[in-house]
C-alpha positions in Angstrom: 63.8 146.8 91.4 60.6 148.2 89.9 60.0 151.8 90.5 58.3 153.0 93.5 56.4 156.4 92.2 53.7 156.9 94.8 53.3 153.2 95.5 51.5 153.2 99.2 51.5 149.6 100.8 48.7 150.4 103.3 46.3 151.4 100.2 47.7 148.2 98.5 46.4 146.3 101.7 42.9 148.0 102.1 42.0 147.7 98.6 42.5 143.8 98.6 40.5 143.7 101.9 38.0 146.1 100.9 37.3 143.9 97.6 37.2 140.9 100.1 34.8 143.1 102.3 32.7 142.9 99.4 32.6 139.8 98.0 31.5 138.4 101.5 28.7 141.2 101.9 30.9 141.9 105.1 28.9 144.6 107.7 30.3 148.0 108.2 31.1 147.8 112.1 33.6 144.7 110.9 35.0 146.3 107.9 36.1 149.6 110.3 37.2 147.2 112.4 39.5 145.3 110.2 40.7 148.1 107.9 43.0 149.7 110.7 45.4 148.5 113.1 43.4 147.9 116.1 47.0 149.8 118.0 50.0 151.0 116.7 52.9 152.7 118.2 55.4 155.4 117.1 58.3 155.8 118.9 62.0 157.4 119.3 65.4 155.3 119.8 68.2 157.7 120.8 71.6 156.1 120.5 75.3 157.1 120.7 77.2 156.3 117.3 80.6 154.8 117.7 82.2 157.9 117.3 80.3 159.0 120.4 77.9 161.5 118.5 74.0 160.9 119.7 71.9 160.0 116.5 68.0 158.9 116.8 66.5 156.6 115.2 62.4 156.3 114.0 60.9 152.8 115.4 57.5 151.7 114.6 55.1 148.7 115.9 51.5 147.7 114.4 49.2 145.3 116.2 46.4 144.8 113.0 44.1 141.9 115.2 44.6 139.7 117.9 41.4 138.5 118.2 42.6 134.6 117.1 45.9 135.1 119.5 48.4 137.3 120.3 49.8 139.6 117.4 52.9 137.7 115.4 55.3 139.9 112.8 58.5 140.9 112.0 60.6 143.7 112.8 62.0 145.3 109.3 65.5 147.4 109.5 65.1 149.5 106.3 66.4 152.8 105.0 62.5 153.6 103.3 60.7 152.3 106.0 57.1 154.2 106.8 54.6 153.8 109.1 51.7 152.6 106.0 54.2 149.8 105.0 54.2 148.4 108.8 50.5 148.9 108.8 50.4 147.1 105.6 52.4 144.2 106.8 50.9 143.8 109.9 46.9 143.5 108.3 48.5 140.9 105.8 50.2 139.3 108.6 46.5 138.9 110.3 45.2 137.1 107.2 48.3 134.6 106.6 48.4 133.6 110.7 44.1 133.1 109.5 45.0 131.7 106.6 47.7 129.0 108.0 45.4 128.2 110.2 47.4 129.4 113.8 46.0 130.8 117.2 48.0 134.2 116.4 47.0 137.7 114.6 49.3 140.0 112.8 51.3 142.3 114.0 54.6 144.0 112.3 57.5 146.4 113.4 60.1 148.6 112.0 62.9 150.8 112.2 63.8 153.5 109.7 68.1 152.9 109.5 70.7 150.9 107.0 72.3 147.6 108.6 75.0 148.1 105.9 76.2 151.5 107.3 75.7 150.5 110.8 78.7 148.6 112.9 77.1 145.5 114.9 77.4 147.7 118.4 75.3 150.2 116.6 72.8 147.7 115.7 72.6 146.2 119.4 71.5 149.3 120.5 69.6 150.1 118.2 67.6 146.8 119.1 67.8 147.0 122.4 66.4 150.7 122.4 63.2 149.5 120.3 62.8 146.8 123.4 62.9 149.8 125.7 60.4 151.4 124.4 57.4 149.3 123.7 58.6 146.2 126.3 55.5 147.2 128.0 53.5 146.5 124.8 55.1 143.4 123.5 55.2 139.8 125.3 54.7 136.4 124.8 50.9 136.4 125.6 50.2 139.7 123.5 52.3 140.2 120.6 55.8 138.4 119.7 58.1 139.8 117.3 60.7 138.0 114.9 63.2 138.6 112.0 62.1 140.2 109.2 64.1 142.5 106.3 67.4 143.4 106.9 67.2 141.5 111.4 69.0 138.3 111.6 68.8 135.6 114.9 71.4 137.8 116.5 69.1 140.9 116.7 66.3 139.1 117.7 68.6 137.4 120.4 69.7 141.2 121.3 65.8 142.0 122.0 65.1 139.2 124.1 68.2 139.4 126.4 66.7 143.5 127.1 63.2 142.7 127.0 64.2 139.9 129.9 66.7 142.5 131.7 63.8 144.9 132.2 61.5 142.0 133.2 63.8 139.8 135.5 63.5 136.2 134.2 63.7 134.3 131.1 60.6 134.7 128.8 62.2 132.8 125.2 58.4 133.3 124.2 59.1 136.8 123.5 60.1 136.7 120.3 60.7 134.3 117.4 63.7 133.5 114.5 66.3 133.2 117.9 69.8 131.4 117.1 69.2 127.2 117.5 70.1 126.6 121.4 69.3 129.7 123.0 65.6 129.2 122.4 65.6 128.6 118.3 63.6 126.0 116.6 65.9 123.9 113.9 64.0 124.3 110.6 62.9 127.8 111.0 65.9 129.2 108.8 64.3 127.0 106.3 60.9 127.6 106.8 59.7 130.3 104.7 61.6 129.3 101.4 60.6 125.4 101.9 56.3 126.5 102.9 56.5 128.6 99.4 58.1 125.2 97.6 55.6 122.8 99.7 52.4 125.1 98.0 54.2 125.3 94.7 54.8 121.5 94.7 50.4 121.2 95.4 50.1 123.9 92.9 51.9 121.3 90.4 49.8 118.4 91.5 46.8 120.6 90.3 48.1 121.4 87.3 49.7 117.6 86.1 52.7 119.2 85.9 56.0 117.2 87.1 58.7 119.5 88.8 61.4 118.1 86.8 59.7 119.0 83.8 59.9 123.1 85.0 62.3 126.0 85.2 61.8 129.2 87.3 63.5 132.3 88.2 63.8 134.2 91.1 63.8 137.6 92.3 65.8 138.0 95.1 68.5 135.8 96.9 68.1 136.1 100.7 66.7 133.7 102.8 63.7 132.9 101.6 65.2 132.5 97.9 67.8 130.9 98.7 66.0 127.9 100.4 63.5 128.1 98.0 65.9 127.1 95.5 67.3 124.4 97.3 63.9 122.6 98.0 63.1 123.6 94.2 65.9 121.6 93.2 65.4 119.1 95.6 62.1 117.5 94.3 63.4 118.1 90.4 63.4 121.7 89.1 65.4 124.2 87.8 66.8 126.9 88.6 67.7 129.7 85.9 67.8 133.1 86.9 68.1 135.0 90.2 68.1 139.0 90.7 69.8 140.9 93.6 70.3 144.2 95.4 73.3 145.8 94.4 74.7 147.5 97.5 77.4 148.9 95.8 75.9 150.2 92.9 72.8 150.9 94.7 70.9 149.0 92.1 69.3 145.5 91.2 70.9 142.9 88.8 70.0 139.2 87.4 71.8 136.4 87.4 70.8 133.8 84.7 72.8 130.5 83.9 70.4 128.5 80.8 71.5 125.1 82.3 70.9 126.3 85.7 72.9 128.2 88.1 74.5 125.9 90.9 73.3 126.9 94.3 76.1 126.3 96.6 78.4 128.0 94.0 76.4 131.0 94.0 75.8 131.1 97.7 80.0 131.1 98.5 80.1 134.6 96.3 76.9 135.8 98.1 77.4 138.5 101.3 75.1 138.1 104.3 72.3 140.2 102.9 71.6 138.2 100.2 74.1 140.2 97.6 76.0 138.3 94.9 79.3 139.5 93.4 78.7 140.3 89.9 82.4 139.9 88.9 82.7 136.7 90.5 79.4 135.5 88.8 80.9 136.7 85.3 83.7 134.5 86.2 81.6 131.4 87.3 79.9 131.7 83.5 76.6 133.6 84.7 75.2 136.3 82.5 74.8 139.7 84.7 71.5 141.0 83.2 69.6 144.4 84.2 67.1 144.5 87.9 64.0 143.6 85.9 65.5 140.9 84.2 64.3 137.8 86.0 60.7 138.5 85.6 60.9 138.4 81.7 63.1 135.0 81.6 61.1 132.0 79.3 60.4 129.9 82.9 57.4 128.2 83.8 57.3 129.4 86.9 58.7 133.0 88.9 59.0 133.4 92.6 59.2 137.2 93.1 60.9 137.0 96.8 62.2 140.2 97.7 60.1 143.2 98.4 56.0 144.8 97.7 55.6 146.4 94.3 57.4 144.6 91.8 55.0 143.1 89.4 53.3 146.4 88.4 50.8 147.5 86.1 54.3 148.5 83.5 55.8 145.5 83.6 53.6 142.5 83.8 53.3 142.6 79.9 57.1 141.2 80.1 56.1 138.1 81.8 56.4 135.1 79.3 54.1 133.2 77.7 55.7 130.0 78.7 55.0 131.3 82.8 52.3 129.0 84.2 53.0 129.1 88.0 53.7 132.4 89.9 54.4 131.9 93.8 54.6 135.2 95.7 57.6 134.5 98.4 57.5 138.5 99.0 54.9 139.9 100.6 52.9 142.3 98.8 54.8 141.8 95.5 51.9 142.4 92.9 50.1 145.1 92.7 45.9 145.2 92.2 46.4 145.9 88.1 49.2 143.3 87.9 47.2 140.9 89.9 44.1 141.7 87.0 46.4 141.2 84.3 48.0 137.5 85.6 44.5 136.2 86.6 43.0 137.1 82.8 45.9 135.1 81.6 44.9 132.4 83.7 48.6 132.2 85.0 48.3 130.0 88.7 49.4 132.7 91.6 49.7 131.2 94.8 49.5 134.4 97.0 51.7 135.9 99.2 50.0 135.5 102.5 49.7 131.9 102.0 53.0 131.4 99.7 55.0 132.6 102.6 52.9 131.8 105.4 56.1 129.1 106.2 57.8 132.0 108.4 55.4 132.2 110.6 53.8 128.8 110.9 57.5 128.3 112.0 57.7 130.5 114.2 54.5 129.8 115.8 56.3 126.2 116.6 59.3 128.2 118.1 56.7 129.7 120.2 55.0 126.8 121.2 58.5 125.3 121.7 60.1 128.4 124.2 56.5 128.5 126.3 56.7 124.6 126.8 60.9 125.0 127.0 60.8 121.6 125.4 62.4 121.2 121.5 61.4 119.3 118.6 64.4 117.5 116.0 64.4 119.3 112.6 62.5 116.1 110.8 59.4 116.7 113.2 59.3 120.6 112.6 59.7 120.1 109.1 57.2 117.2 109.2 54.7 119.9 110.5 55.6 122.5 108.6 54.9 120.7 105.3 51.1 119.3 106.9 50.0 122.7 107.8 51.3 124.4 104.5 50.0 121.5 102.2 46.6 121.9 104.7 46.5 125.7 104.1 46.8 125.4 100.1 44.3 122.5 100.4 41.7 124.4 101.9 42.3 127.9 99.9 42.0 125.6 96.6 38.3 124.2 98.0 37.1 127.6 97.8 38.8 128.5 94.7 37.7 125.4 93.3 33.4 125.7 95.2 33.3 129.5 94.7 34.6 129.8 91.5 37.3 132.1 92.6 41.0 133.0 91.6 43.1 132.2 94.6 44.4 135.2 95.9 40.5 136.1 96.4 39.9 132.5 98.0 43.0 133.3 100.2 41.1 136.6 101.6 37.8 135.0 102.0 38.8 132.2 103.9 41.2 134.3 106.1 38.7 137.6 106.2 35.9 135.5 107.5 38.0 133.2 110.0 38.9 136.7 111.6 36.0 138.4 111.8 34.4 135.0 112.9 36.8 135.5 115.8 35.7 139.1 116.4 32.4 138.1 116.5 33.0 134.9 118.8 34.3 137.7 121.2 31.8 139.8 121.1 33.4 143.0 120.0 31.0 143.6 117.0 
């Protein structure tokens, strides 16, 4: 992974939205709105450790807008979580809902603690103890959590079953990303991975480039990458290089096979989190290259999918020549001077916010699914999921293409505006 230093992920955030603000001559009452959470909420999760000692935990929960619907974001377990990257995450989560075009705003959640050091009872109550306290804050009509880093379909599960103790009923609308038959939609496992594919397979229309005719390279080999590749592969392209967390050596490595690495292969020597055994990978012919490896591979296109600040100001000068198609899977995973550097090249980014928006255009069918308690077959999820992802890149291109604008700034205009559209609608400004 690229170095942290003082990398802030809430700056990050308000500097794209204040050079949005900008650009669309935006008034001051909106910008102050839109700048800051409109609530967030800082709490304590006291738990006894399986060796019966009590140990408390930090949670966190951001609700950025609701003024299109109720809030919609993940709940991150992570050893450097803060409250600035939740605040982060929940204003881009505001723009992709805008940008994807769904009834929902952003919200985002968080819990400072290590899965990998954690034993599964642990983790229940950890998850049920960050139910407890904000249940009365959370809901299906006001703000509806779902998986994000390091939660799976079993804590999300965890959640609801508390959050529906404390209320007395069944309310699957709660939350989002829940295991297929107790609530679930089929294809949201998929979703994220295959919505950054559908917008990189319009991105390649654009450019009269065939799929079969590319490579790329990966960083990171969770969900997202991993059915990223798949999809990749599926309509013709290549895969040649994936990066990992170590968890053992507490750092990153790359994985590169030239002919392209084989995906189920690769995913029977992978651990849950996304983690690939480098000694079985030497044995399977992959070269085991250093963290920042992946984003200086001779590709023609990279899918940085793991965490914020990875392309930086110090390393986007590796980035090949040959690179004609970046497609941010992550969220946040470019920093403002990278971001300069890729759009003087004239290198095609499909941002983040609408890259990934797969998740929780997904999700927001999971949603619709638990309220109406009626389910959908995986061809007719998927079937949506591809028309409101190829709509979303559609209509970010128009105004790319009419404004004259790189896309990551078409992405904010079209998202900022539709939001504070909403705001006004209401009448809070």
């Amino acid at each position: 992974m690229a170095a942290k230093g003082s990398f802030n992920a809430f700056e990050m955030a308000r500097a794209q939205f204040d050079k949005t603000a900008d650009m669309i001559g935006l008034d001051r009452a909106t910008r102050d709105l839109l700048r800051s959470p409109l609530r967030e909420y800082h709490f304590l999760i006291p738990i006894r450790m399986d060796d019966g000692t009590p140990q408390v935990f930090q949670g966190f929960r951001c609700q950025h807008n609701d003024a299109r619907g109720p809030c919609k974001g993940g709940i991150r377990f992570h050893p450097q979580e803060t409250i600035d990257t939740v605040r982060a995450l929940s204003m881009w989560m505001t723009w992709k809902c805008a940008v994807a075009d769904i009834p929902l705003g952003g919200g985002k959640g968080g819990v400072i603690c290590d899965p990998h050091n954690l034993s599964a009872r642990e983790q229940e109550q950890i998850c049920r103890g960050w139910v407890r306290q904000i249940a009365r804050n959370v809901g299906p009509v006001s703000d509806v959590p779902a998986p994000d880093v390091m939660t799976t379909k079993q804590h999300m599960l965890w959640m609801l079953d508390e959050y529906e103790r404390i209320n007395g009923g069944h309310y699957p609308g709660l939350i989002t990303g829940k295991p297929v038959g107790m609530g679930g939609s089929l294809g949201r496992k998929e979703a994220t991975g295959y919505g950054v594919v559908y917008t990189l397979r319009e991105a390649l229309k654009q450019l009269d480039v065939r799929p079969a005719d590319t490579t790329a390279s990966m960083q990171g080999f969770g969900n997202v990458s991993q059915f990223a590749a798949r999809l990749y592969q599926q309509i013709g392209g290549t895969v040649k290089c994936v990066s990992c967390w170590d968890q053992e050596d507490q750092v990153s490595y790359s994985f590169r096979k030239e002919d392209g690495i084989d995906l189920d292969q690769l995913l029977s020597i992978t651990d849950r989190f996304g983690g690939i055994d480098k000694g079985k990978a030497r044995d399977l012919g992959y070269e085991v290259l250093d963290a920042d490896a992946w984003l200086t591979q001779d590709v023609d296109i990279l899918f940085p999918c793991a965490l914020e600040n990875q392309i930086t100001a110090e390393n986007v000068g590796s980035i090949s020549k040959r690179v004609k198609v970046i497609a941010e899977g992550a969220n946040g995973p470019t920093t403002p001077e990278a971001d300069a550097v890729i759009q003087k090249r004239g290198i095609f980014l499909i941002p983040d916010f609408l890259a990934n928006a797969g998740g929780v255009t997904c999700s927001y069918f999971e949603q619709v699914q638990s309220n109406m308690n009626y389910y959908w077959a995986e061809d007719d999820v998927l079937a949506r999921l591809d028309h409101k992802m190829t709509s979303a890149f559609l209509a970010v291109s128009e105004v790319a293409t009419k404004q004259n604008l790189y896309m990551r700034d078409a992405a904010y205009v079209l998202a900022v505006n539709r939001v504070a559209q909403a705001c006004r609608d209401r009448g809070w400004i």
